[in-house]
C-alpha positions as CSV (number, residue, x, y, z in Angstrom):
1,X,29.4,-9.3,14.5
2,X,30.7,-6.4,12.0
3,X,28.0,-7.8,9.0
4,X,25.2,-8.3,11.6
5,X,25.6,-4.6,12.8
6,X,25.6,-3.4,9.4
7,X,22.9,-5.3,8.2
8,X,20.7,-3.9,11.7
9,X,22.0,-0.8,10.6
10,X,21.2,-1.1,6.5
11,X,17.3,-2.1,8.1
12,X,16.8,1.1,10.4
13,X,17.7,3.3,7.8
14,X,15.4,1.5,5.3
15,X,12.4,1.0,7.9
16,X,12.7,5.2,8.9
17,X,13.3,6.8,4.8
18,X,10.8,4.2,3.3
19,X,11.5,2.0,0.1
20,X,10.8,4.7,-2.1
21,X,11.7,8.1,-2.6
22,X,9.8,10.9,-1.7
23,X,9.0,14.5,-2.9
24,X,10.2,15.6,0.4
25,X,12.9,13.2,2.0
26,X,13.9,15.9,4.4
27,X,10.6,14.9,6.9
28,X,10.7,11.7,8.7
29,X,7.7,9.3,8.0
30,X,5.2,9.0,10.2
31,X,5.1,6.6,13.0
32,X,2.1,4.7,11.2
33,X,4.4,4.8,8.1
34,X,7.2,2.9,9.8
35,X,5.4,0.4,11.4
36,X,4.0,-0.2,8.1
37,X,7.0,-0.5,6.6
38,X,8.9,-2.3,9.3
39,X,6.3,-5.0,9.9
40,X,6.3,-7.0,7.1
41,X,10.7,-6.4,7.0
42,X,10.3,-7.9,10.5
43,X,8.3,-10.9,9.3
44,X,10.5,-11.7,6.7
45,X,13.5,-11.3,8.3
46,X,11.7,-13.8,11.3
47,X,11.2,-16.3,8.9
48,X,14.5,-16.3,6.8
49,X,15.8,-17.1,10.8
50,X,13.4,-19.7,11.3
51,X,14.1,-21.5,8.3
52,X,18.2,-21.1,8.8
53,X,18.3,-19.1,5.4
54,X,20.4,-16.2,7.6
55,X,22.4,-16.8,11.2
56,X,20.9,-13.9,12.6
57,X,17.8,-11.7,12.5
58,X,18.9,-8.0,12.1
59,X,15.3,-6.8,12.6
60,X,14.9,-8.7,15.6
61,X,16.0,-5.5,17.7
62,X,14.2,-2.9,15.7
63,X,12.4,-0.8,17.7
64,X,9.0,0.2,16.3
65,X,8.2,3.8,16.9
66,X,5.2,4.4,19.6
67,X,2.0,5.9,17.6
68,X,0.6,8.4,19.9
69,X,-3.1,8.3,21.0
70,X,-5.7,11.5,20.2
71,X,-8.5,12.3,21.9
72,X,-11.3,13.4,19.6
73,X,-11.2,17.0,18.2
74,X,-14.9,17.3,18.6
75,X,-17.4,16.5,21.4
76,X,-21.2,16.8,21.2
77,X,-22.3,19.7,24.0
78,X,-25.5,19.0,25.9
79,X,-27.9,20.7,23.5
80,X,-26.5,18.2,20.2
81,X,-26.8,15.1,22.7
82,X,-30.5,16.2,23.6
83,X,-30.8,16.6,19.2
84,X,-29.4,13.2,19.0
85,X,-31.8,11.8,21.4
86,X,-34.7,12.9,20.1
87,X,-34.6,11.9,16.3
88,X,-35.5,8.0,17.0
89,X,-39.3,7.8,16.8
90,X,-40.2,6.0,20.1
91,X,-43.6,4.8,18.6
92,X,-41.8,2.1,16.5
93,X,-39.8,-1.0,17.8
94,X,-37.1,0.4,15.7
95,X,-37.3,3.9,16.8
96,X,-37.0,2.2,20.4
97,X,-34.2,0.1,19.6
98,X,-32.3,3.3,18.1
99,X,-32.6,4.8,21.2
100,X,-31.6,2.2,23.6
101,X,-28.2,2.0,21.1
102,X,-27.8,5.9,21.3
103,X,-28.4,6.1,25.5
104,X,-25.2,4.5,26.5
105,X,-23.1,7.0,24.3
């Protein structure tokens, strides 16, 4: 139990300061940064389980950090949408077709 908590241990610390060093190790890596970091440690530690090369997975309980979700930093007002709107050329099929893509949005 002592070795398993240790190795769990050894594999948060390695999956939050990256495999590498940094030029600035004070800031934590992002949460896209440990996942992809953690993913792959995950996976391998997964299939040294499955194929009995270790008793226990110590990455098994890792939690992977939650990525937030951002809204765009810039929406179109009424008079860019209208802009939009108006550049296909309705007198072609394609034109037609551009706009029929660009209505729903």
């Amino acid at each position: 139990m002592v070795m398993q908590n240790r190795r769990k241990r050894t594999v948060e610390v390695w999956t939050a300061t990256g495999p590498t060093p940094r030029s600035c190790p004070s800031q934590p890596l992002s949460a896209h940064t440990q996942i992809a970091f953690t993913t792959p440690v995950k996976a391998f530690f997964k299939y040294l389980a499955n194929a009995n090369h270790i008793l226990y997975n110590p990455a098994s309980e890792l939690d992977m950090p939650r990525v937030e979700k951002r809204l765009p930093r810039h929406i179109l007002n009424v008079k860019e949408v209208e802009v939009v709107l108006a550049v296909p050329d309705l007198a072609t099929p394609i034109g037609i077709r551009d706009r029929a893509i660009l209505e729903p949005f």
